[in-house]
N, C-alpha and C positions, 0 to 999 in steps of 0.2 A: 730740594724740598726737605725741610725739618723732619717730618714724621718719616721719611723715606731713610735717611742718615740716622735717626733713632731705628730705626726697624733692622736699618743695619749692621749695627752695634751691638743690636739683643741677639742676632744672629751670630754673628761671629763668635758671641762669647757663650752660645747656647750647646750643652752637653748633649742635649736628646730633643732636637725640634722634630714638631708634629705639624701636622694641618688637617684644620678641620673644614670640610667643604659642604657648601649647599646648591641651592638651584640656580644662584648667582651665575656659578663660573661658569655654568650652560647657556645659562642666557643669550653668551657673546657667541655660541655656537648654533645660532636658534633655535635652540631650544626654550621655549617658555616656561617660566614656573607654573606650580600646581595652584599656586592663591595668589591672590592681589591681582592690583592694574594689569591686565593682560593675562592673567592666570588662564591654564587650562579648564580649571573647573565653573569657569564664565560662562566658557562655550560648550562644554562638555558635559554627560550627564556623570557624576562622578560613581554613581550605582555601579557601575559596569568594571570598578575594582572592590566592590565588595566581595568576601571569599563567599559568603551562602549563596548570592544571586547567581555569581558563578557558576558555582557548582550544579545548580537547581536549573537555570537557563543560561547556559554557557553558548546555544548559537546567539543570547539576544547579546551579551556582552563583549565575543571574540569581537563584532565587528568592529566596535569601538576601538578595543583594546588595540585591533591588528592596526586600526586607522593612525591610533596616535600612537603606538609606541614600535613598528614597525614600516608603515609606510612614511610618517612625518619624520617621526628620532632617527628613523632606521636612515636618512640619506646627512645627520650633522656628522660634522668631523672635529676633532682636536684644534681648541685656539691657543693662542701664544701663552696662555695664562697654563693649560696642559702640561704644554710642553717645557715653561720655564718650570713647576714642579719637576716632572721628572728631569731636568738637568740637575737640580736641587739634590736629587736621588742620588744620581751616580754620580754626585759627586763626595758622598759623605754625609751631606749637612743635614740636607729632610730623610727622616726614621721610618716615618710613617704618614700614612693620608687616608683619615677617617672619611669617608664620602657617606652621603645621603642620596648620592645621585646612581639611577642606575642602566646610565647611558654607556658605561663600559668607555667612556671616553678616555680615563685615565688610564687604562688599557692599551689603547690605541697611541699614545702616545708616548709610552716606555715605560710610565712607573710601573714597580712589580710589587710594593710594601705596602697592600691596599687592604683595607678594612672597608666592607662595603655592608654599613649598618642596615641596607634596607633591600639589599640584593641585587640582581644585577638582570635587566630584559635581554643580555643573548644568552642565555642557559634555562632552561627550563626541566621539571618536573613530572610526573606520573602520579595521577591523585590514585590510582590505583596502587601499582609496585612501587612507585617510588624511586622508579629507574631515572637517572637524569641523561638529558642531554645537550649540546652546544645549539646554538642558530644555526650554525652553517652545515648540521646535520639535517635538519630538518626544510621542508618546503610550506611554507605558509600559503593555506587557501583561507577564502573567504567561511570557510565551514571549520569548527572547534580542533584545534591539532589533536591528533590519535599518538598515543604511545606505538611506537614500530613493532615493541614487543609485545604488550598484551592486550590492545588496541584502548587502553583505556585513556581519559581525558587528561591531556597535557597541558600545564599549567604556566605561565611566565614565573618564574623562580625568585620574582619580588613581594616583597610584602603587601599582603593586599588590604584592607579595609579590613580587620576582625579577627588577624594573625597578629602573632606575638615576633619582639625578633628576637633572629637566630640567638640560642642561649652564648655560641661561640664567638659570633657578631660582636654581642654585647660585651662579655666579659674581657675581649680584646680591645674593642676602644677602654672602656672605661682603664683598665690596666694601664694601654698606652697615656691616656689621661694622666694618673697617676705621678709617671714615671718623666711626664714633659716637664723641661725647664722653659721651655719657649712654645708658642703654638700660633701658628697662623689660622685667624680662623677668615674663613671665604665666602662671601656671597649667600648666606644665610642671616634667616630675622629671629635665628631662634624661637622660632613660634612651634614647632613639631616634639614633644615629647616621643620617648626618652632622651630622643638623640641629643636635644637643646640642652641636655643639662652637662656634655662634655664638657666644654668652656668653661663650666663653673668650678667641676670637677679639680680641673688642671688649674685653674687661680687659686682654689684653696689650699692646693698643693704647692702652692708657690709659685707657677709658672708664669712668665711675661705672655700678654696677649697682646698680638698684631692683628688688629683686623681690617680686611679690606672689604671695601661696602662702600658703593656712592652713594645708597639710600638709607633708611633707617633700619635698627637690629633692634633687640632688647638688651646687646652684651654693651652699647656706647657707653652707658652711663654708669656702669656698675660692675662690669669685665675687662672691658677691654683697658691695656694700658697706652696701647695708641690706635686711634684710629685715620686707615689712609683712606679718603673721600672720595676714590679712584678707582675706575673697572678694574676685574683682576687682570684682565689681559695688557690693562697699562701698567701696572704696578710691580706684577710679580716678574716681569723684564727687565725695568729698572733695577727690581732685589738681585735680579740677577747679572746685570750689567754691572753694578756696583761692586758684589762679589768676586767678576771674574774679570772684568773689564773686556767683557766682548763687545 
């Protein structure tokens, strides 16, 4: 395939490749995205990630919250799209991997150079101290998680509806932005501010954009320098079969 032997090309000859990920590459892990045809917020009441309602009525929100981002996310697993990043990883080539997603999938799967713009559902918070903790410290009931230390309301550690992101989050994509000669960008329509404006960031900086997306984005027509029309879990095996010839 054309675009797959150009993606390769820009690869090979790329100083500092990045990747930029969205709700795409979950998808193929079932995970659904948050908008559009099959979005979560279809069936879902999306209130229930806003930070005030939270805070104010956190028993009427955990149930949602535990429903979709612990009992549904909490059984996906890493698809081949995961995993061919982090081989990307160890082996040199990909720097970094900006995610929007905060299924800790790229986690699970070995990459370690992760920028996680919107945070991450196994780590959580203390809207009291401030104390953090991991998932698999904690036991998830049907009733609002208690901080262990000073029993006050524990939070999922992603950005919710009416949060700013992390100042550190940000400054590190954008920087890596910067600094990309090449970027794969993933399974995102660019439609979520701030993060959508990475892409743009890294072309006006000169970078080559790979993007992979069998449906529409807003980077095709005006970012991207190729686009592959291809799940990522087809595509980025290929990038990596080509590379390594496994």
């Amino acid at each position: 395939m054309y675009e797959i032997t150009k993606a390769l090309e820009i690869i090979r000859n790329a100083r500092h490749l990045i990747a930029f990920c969205g709700a795409g590459i979950s998808v193929e892990s079932g995970i659904p995205p948050f908008r559009g045809k099959g979005g979560l917020w279809n069936r879902y009441d999306a209130s229930c990630l806003d930070l005030d309602t939270y805070l104010r009525h956190p028993e009427r929100s955990w149930l949602l919250i535990k429903e979709i981002f612990y009992d549904f996310f909490g059984q996906a697993k890493p698809n081949p799209a995961h995993y061919a990043l982090a081989e990307l990883e160890k082996n040199g080539i990909l720097k970094t991997i900006i995610t929007q997603n905060i299924d800790n999938l790229h986690q699970e799967a070995g990459s370690r150079s992760i920028v996680e713009f919107h945070g991450n559902s196994h780590t959580f918070i203390c809207t009291a101290c401030s104390t953090k903790y991991y998932l698999n410290e904690l036991k998830l009931k049907n009733t609002p998680p208690e901080c262990p230390a000073c029993k006050g309301l524990l939070k999922p550690d992603f950005i919710f509806f009416g949060e700013m992101i992390p100042a550190q989050a940000r400054e590190r994509a954008f920087s890596e932005a910067e600094l990309a000669d090449a970027m794969l960008v993933i399974g995102t329509t660019g439609e979520v501010m701030p993060a959508s404006m990475i892409p743009y960031i890294a072309r006006q900086q000169g970078a080559k954009i790979i993007e992979i997306n069998p449906g529409y984005s807003a980077y095709q027509n005006s970012v991207s320098h190729i686009h592959i029309c291809q799940p990522a879990g087809v595509a980025l095996p290929l990038i990596t079969k080509g590379l390594f010839g496994e």
